[in-house]
N, C-alpha and C positions, 0 to 999 in steps of 0.2 A: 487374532483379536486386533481389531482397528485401532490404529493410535489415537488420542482423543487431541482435542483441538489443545494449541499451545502457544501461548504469547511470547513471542520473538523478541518484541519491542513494545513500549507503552502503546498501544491502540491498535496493534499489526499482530494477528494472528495467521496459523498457519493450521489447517486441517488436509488430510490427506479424503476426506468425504467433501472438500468445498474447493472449487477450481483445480482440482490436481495438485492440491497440497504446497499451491503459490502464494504469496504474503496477502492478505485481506485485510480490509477497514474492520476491526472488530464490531461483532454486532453485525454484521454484513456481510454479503457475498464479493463485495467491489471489491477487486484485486487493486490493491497498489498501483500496479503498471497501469489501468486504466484512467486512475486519477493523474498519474505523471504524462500520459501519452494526452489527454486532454486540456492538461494547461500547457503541453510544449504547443499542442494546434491553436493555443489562441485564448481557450477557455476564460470565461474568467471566472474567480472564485465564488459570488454569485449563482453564475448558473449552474455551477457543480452543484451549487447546494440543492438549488431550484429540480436541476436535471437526475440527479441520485440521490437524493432527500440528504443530505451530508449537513452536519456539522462542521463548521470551521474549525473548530478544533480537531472534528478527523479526518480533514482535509490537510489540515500541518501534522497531523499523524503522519500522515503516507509521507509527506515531503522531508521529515524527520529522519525519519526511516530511509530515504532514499541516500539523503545526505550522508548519514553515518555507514551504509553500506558503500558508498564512492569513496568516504573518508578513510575509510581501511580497507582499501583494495590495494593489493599489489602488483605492482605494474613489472614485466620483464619486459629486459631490452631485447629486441631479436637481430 
């Protein structure tokens, strides 16, 4: 039986039936990494919205999300 969809983080879900089970804008198929990969190329928040119909608010979803998963990574030294 398929796992059903599951909220990770406020507005970041994860379904194993939508992109391979990678973090999503809820409500939506945009993975996360796309939103991030798009404003490191330049994007601006605007046309995320314009270009994947996004809310700003789930636009600082993904970046929310990003943040907190950097913020507790742990780093070894090699």
């Amino acid at each position: 039986m398929p796992q059903p969809m599951k909220e990770i983080f406020p507005g970041i879900v994860i379904d194993p039936a939508i992109k391979f089970g990678k973090p999503v804008i809820k409500g939506t198929r945009i993975p996360v990494e796309l939103v991030l990969a798009e404003l490191a190329n330049g994007m601006r928040l605007e046309e995320l919205e314009e270009e994947y119909r996004l809310a700003k608010e789930q636009i600082f979803a993904a970046l929310r999300y990003a943040k907190a998963t950097v913020a507790n990574e742990e780093i070894v030294a090699v």
